[in-house]
N, C-alpha and C positions, 0 to 999 in steps of 0.2 A: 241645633236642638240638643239638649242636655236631657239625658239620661243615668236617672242615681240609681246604680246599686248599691246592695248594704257592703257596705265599707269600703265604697269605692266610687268614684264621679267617673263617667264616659262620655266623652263628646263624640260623634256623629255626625256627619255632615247633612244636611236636610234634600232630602231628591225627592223626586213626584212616586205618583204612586206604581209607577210604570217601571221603577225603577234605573231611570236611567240620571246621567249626573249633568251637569251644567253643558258640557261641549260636544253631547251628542246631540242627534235627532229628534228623539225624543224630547229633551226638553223647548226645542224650538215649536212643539206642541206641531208639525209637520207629521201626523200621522198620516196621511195619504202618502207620501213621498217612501215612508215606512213598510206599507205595505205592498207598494207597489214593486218596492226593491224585495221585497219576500217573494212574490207571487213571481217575477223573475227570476228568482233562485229555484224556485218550486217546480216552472218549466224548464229552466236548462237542467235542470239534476234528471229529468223526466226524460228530457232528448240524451243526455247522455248516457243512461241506461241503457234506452233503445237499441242505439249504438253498439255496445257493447254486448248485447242480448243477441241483437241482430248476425253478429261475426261468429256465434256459437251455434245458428241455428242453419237450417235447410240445407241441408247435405254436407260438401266440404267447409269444414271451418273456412273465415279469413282474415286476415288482419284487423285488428291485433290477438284476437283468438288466436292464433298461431305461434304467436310470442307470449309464453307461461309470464316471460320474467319484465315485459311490460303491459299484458293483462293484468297480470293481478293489482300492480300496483294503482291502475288506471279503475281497477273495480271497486278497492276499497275507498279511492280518495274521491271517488263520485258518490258512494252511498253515507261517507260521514261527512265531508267539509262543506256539503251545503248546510246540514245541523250544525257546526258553529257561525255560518253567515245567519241562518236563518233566528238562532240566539243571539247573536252575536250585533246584529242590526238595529240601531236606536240605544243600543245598551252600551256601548264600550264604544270611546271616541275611536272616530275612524282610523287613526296613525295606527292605535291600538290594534285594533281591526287585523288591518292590512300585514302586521307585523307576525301577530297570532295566527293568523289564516295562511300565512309563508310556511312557518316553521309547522303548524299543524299536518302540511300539506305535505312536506318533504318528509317528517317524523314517518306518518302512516304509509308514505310510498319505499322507506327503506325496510320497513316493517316487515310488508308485504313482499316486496322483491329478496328478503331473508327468507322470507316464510315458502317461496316457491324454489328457491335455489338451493334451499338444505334438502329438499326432496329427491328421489333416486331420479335420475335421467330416464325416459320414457316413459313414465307414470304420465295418467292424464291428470298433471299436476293442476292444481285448484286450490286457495286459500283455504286455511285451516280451521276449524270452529272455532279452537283457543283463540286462535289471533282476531278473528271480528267478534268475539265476546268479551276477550280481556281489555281489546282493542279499543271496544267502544266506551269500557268503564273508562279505565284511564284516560279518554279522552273526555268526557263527562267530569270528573272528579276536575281536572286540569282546567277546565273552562271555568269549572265554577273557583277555584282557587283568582283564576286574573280577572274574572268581572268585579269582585268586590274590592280585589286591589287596585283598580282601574278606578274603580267608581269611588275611593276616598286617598286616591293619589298616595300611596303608599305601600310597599314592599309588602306588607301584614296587615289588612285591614281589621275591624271588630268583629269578633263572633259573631254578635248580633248578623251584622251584613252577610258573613257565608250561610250563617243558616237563614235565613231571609231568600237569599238569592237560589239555597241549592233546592230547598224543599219548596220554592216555587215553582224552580224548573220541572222538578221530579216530577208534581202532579199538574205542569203545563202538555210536559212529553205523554205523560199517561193520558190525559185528556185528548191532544192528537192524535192517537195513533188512535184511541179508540172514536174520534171521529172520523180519520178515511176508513176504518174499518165499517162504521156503519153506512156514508158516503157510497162503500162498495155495495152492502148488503141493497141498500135502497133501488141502488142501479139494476140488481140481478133481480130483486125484484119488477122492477120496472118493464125487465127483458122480457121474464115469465108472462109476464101479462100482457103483450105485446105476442107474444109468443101463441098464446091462447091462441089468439086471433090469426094466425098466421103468417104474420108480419115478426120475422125474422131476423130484422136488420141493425134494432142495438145488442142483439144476443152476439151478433156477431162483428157487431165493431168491438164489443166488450173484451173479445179475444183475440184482437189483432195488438199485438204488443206496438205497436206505433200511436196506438191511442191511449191504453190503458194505462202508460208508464208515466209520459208526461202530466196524463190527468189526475195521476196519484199522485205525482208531485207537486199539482197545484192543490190538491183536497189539501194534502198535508201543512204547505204552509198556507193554505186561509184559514186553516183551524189555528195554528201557529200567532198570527195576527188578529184573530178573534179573540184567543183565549189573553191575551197582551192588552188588547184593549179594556176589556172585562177584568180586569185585574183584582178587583175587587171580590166577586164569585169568586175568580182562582182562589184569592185568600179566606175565603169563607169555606168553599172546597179542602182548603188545605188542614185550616181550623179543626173541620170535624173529622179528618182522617187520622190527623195525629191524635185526638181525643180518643178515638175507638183504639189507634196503636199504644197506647199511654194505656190503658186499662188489660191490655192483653198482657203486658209488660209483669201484669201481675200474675194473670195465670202462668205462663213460661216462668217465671223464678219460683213458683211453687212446685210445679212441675222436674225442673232441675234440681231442687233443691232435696226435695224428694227421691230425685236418683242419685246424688251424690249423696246422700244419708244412708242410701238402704246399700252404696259399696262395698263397705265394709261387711255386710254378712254375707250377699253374693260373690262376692269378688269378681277380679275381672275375666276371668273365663270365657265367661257366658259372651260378652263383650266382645275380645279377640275372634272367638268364631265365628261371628259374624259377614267378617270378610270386609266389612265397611265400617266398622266403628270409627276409625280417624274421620271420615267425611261424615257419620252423623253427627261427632261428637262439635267437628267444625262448623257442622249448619246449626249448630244449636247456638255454639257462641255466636257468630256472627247474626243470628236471630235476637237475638239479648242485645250484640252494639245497636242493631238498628232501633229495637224496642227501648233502651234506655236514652236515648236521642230522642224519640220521640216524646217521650215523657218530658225530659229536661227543657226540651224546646232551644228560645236564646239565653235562657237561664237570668230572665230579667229579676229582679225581687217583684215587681209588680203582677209575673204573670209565674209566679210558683205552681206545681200542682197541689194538691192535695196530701194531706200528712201519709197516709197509706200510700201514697204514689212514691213520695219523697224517701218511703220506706225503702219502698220495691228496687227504687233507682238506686239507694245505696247496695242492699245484700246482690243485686242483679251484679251490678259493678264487680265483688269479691268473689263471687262465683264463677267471674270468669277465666278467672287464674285458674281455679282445680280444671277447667274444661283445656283447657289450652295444656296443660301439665298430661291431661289423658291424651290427649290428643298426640302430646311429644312423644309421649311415652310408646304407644302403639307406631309411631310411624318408625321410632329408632329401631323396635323389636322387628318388623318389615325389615327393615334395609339391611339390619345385622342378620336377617335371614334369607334373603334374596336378591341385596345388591340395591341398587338406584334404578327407577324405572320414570319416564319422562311424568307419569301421574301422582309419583311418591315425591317428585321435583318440587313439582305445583304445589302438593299437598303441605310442602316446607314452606315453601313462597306463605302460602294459606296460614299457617301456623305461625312463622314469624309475624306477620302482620297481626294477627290475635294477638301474640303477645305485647306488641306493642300497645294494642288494644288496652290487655289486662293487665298489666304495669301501671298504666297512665290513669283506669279507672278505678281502679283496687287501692291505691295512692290519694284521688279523690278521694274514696267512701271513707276511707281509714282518717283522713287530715278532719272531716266533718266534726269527729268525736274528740279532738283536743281543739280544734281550733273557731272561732267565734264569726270567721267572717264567711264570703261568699261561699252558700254550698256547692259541694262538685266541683267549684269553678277550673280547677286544674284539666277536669274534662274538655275544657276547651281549648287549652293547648293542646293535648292527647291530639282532637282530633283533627287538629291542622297540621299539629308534625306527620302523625301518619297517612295524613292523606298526602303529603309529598311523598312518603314511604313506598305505598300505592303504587304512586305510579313509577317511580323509580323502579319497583321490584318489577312490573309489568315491563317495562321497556327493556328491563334484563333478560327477564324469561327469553321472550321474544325477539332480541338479538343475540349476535355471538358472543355475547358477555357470559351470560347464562344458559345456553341454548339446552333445553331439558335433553333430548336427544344424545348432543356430543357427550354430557357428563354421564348420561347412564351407561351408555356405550363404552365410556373410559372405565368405567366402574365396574359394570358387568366383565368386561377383559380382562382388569386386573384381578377378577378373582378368580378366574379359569386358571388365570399365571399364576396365581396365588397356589392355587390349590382347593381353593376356599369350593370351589364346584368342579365336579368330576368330568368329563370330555363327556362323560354318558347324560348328565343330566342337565347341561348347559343348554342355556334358550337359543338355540341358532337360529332359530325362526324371527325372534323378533332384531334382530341383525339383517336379515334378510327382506323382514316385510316390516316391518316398523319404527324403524331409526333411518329410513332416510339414507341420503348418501354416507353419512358416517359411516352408517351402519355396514354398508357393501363395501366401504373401504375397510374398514376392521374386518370384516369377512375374509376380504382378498390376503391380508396378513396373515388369519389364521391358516390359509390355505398353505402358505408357505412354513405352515409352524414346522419343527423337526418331528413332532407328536403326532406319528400315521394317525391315531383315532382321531385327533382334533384337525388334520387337515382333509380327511378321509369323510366326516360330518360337515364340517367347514363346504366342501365343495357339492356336496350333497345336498344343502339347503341352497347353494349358491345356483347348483343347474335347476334346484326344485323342486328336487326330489324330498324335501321338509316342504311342504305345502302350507298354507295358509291354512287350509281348512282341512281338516285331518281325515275326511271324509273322501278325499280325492288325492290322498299322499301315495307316495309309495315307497312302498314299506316291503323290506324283505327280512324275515326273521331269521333268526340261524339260532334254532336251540334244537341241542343233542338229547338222545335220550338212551338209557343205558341199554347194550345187546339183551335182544332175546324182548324187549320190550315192546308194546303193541303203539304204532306211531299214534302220534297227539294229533287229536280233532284238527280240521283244516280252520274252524272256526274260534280255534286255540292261537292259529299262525296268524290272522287276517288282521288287519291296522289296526291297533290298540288305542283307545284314549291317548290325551294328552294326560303329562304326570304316569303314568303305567309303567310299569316294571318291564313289564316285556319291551319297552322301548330302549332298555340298554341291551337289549341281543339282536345286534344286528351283525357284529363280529364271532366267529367262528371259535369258539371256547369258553366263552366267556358264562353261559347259561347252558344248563342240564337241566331236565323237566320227565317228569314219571306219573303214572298215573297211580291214584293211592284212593282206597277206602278211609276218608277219614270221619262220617258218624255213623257206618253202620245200614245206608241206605243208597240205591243207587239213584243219578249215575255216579260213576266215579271223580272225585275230585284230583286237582291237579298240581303238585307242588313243584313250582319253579324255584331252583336252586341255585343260588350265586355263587361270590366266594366267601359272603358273609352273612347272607340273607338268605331266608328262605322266605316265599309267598305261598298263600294259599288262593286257590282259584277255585270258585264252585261254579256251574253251570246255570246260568239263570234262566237261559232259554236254547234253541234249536240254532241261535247265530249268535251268542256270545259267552265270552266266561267271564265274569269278576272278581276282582280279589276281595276276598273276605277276612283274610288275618294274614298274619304278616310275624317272622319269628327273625331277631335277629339272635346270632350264634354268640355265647356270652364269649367275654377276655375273661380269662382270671389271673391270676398273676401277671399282669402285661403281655398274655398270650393266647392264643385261641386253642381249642384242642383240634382246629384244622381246617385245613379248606373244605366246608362243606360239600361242595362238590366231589371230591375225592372221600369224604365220609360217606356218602348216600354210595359213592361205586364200590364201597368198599363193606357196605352194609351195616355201618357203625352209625346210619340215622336212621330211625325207624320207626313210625306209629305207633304207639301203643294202645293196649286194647282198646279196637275200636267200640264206638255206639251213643256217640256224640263228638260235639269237637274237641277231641284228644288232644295228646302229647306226642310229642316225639323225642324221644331218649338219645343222648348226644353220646356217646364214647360212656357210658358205663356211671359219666359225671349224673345221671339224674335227668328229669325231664322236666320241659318246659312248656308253660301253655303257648297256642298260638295264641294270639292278641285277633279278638275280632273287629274290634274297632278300626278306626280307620288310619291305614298306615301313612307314612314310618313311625314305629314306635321304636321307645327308647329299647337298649338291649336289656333283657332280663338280667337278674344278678345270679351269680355263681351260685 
């Protein structure tokens, strides 16, 4: 079957509607044999759950619950390698099969035995969400990259065939799940009503995991082989969802276009505060690849969309460079402020793959305007080189290639060594609770550092005494206050947030603290004084203080006029006139306001 685009002939190999090619299943028109090998798949995925369900439950664990590092692998390659048999079945000859379904199997089982052994020893170690959600895309993308190669016997098969094959599967998978899902609903109803009457007995086979596992894996692949047979619907299904994503395609590029227009008078401020702009600015690009895919379809000339669409699809495409650009932008301003964290990792992972995104489409829209022939059509190398990118990048993350963990770990270290973060304001905590064994190993290192504060902390988040939840830390403050001074509320000393100032006085000199009138009303506020900082603390309630401004002691000439500390003992800091939020006069140099906003602020100028 010949297929002309403009300015260009494609041949195709001609399959059924089923999709499968000459030497499967499928085209032996053997659909009973087909689904009888699904519904087999459907119950051993079923009994095998069980199994594994079972060793976690009633009392003491047992085998292989017992064993983290071959549970888990036995968890994940039960809950995904029946989804490529059960895809996989009638569609891709069987050598193929067998060869795909090896290397699938051993992939996701080292995956998973990485993902349980970088964990601390004694944790009630369990698979990661990253790894069965990253897990399952790259194995997704990866299936559908070899059925089309499979099915036109060739390393690269046509466009046309991956998008054919992926966005059938997409809204085959969506169609199952939302059939054992209602499969379920039907049954609980079934119970209720059964129940009325007080007949009890499917209510409660419903909840014996011996029944309810395998039977979900046979709802799942009979929907699996219905929705296969019916292939037809599925593509009528498919038709009208890309249509209604094709027309949204427009609203989102108006929308973004819109907010990158109005940058320029806002600036990005507002943006960075946020705390999430890189992941919103990421879920918008990747909302955009998926919408302008949807529009494009297989980019036949017979089946274009609409001039307004063709619009959308080009400015949609050039837009996603500025997003990806903000997107860089804020993650480097992160890192160059707080190091490498396994989420800002990802967030890289996230963003190089955008850009390979918006490189490959941006290129498209641009080539439309001098060049005469197939529109977009560079889109479709775009998206077959980064779908090998994809999973590439995933298989890294998730082994010791990439392991987000070790690198933050390495990263966060070095800049304690550096200097880059103070022993006072270093995250030991997430060394301790959140990087896994690296983490308690770089721990244990610190411990031995020659730097009493950093091994003096070090061992102190290591016995626990840095708690996870700050709520049940312990915490023991050591701040001085000058003779003759009335001591500071107990509610002054008691565990401080995370981020808090009072969190670097835990060592004996380091922080002095006096009680001060500073608007003229009581009660009395509280200024914590460092060697370079001063805070202000006002009383919010009867069990806390917060700081409400924050003064750092200016340099002038490349030099301070003192250890603050030794200026307040010395009487050379001092409030002035109170009756609101005052100043306080530094050596005679002049006063400065506190900053009420939220600290660290930069230092005032001389």
């Amino acid at each position: 079957m010949a297929v002309r685009r403009k300015g260009r002939t494609m041949t195709t190999e001609t399959t059924d509607q089923s999709g499968a090619g000459r030497d499967t299943l499928g085209q032996t028109g053997d659909r009973r044999a087909i689904g009888l090998a699904r519904l087999a798949i459907g119950l051993v995925q079923g009994v095998l759950l069980y199994w594994l369900v079972q060793s976690t439950e009633g009392g003491p664990r047992t085998w292989p619950a017992t064993e983290p590092a071959l549970f888990g692998p036995l968890l994940i390659v039960s809950l995904y390698l029946p989804l490529v048999l059960l895809a996989g079945v009638g569609r891709l000859r069987l050598l193929t099969l067998a060869i795909w379904t090896g290397i699938a199997a051993v992939v996701l089982a080292l995956l998973a035995w990485h993902d349980i052994a970088r964990q601390t020893a004694g944790e009630n170690t369990q698979l990661t969400f990253g790894l069965m959600a990253f897990g399952a895309t790259a194995l997704f993308i990866a299936h559908h990259l070899i059925v089309p190669a499979d099915r036109e016997r060739r390393p690269i098969a046509n466009y046309a065939t991956y998008f054919d094959v992926a966005w059938m599967a997409g809204v085959q998978l969506a169609l199952s799940i939302a059939f054992a899902g209602a499969f379920w609903l039907l049954l609980w109803l079934g119970a209720a009503l059964f129940n009325i009457i007080g007949l009890s007995f499917l209510g409660d086979l419903l909840e014996e995991a011996w029944f309810s596992l395998p039977l979900t894996g046979l709802a799942f692949a009979t929907a699996v082989q219905l929705t296969d047979v019916r292939d037809g619907l599925i593509r009528g299904v498919r038709t009208v969802a890309l249509m209604l994503l094709s027309w949204l395609l427009l609203v989102l590029t108006v929308l973004v276009g819109g907010f990158l227009a109005a940058l320029p008078f806002t600036g990005l401020d507002g943006l960075w505060e946020t705390g999430s702009a890189t992941a919103l600015v990421l879920s918008a690009a990747g909302a955009l690849i998926v919408l302008i895919n949807a529009a494009y379809q297989d980019g036949r000339a017979d089946n274009l969309p609409p001039a307004v669409l063709r619009l959308a699809v080009r400015v949609a495409s050039v837009l996603l460079t500025p997003l990806i650009l903000i997107a860089a932008w804020g993650l480097s301003l992160r890192i160059g402020q707080h190091g490498l964290t396994p989420d800002r990792i990802i967030a890289v992972a996230c963003a190089l793959v955008g850009a390979a995104y918006a490189g490959g489409y941006g290129f498209a829209a641009l080539r439309t305007f001098w060049s005469k022939g197939d529109w977009m059509q560079p889109l479709e190398r775009t998206n077959i080189a980064t779908a090998v990118l994809e999973v590439v990048v995933i298989l890294a993350l998730f082994s010791p290639l990439a392991d987000p963990a070790r690198l933050s770990v390495a990263d966060q270290v070095a800049r304690l060594e550096s200097g880059k973060v103070t022993p006072q304001t270093f995250d030991y905590r997430f060394l301790a609770f959140d990087s896994g064994r690296v983490g308690t190993a770089a721990l244990d290192r610190l411990i031995a550092s020659p730097d009493p504060d950093v091994a003096k902390r070090a061992q102190a988040a290591k016995d626990g005494a840095v708690s996870d939840d700050p709520a049940t830390e312990t915490f023991a403050a050591s701040i001085e206050t000058l003779p003759g001074e009335a001591g500071l509320p107990v509610a002054f000393l008691a565990t401080p947030p995370l981020e808090d100032p009072r969190r670097n006085c835990t060592l004996p000199g380091r922080c002095l603290a006096v009680q001060r009138d500073m608007n003229g009303q009581p009660p009395l506020e509280i200024l914590l004084v460092q060697e370079d900082r001063i805070t202000l603390f006002a009383r919010q309630d009867a069990e806390a203080f917060v700081p409400v401004g924050d003064y750092a002691i200016p340099t002038c000439d490349g030099a301070r006029p003192g250890d603050a500390r030794q200026l307040l003992r010395d009487g050379k800091l001092v409030p002035v006139a109170p009756g609101g939020w005052k100043d306080l006069a530094v050596e005679g140099r002049g006063s400065s306001t506190l900053s009420t906003s939220a600290f660290p602020t930069p230092p005032p100028p001389c």
